[in-house]
N, C-alpha and C positions, 0 to 999 in steps of 0.2 A: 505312315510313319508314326513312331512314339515319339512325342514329348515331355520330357522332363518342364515339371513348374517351378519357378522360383519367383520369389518375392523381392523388392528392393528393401534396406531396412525403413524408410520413411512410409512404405506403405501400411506400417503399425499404427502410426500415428491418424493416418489417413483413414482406415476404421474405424479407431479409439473417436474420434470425431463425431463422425458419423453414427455411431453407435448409442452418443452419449445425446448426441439431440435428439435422436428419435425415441429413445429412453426417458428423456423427458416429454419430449409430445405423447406418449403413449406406454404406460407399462410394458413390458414385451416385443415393443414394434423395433428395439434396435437388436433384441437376439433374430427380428426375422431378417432386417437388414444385414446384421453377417450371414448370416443363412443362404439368403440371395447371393450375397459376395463371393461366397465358397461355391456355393453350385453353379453361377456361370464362370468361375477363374476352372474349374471344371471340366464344364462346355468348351470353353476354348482351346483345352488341350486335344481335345478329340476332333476339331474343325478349325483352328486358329484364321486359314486362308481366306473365312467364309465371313470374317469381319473386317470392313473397310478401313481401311489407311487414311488416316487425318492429319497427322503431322509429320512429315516427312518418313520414318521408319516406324513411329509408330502405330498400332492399330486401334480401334474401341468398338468395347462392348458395351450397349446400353443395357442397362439393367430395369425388368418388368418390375410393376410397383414402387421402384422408388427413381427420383428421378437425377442418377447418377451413371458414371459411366468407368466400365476398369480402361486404362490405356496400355498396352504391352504391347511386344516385341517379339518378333519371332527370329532367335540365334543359331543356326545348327540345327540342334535336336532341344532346344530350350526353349520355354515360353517365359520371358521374365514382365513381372509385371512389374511396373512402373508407377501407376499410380490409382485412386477412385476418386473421381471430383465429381461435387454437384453440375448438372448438365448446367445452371444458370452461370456458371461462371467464365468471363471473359476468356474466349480463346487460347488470346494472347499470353495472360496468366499463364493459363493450364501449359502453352507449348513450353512459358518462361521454367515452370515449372519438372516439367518432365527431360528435358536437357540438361536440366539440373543437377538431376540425378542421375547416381552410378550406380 
């Protein structure tokens, strides 16, 4: 099956974030951190089934090298992603987080 990818709009922010710390720890380490983000939101559309379910409908991919994770959904024929959170943060947060959003 094809899936179509979409984004929620707070997952802008959830980059810009990410982006911007690793950009400060390292010249260039937050262009590889999107890098990474795009090529497994990617991934997912080609195997979405093949990552586990952690919040009730949601699923997550960890992502190699840095230690964060996308969360999405599989809708129909749509992969929406939902969110990118550092792996250390409390569950709880992240599920408060991802229900959240529409």
């Amino acid at each position: 099956m094809k899936y179509t990818l979409r984004f929620v709009p707070e997952i802008e922010e959830d980059i810009t974030s990410g982006y911007t710390w690793y950009e400060v720890m390292s010249l260039g380490l937050g262009e590889e951190f999107i890098r990474m983000f795009y090529a497994y939101t990617g991934e997912i559309t080609r195997n979405p089934m093949h990552y586990q379910r952690v919040h009730s409908r949601f699923r997550r991919c960890l992502l190699r090298r840095f230690p964060h994770a996308v969360y999405f959904t599989i809708e129909d024929d749509q992969i929406i992603v939902f969110g990118l959170f550092h792996c250390a943060r409390d569950s709880r947060t992240i599920r408060a987080k991802l229900t959240g959003r529409k």
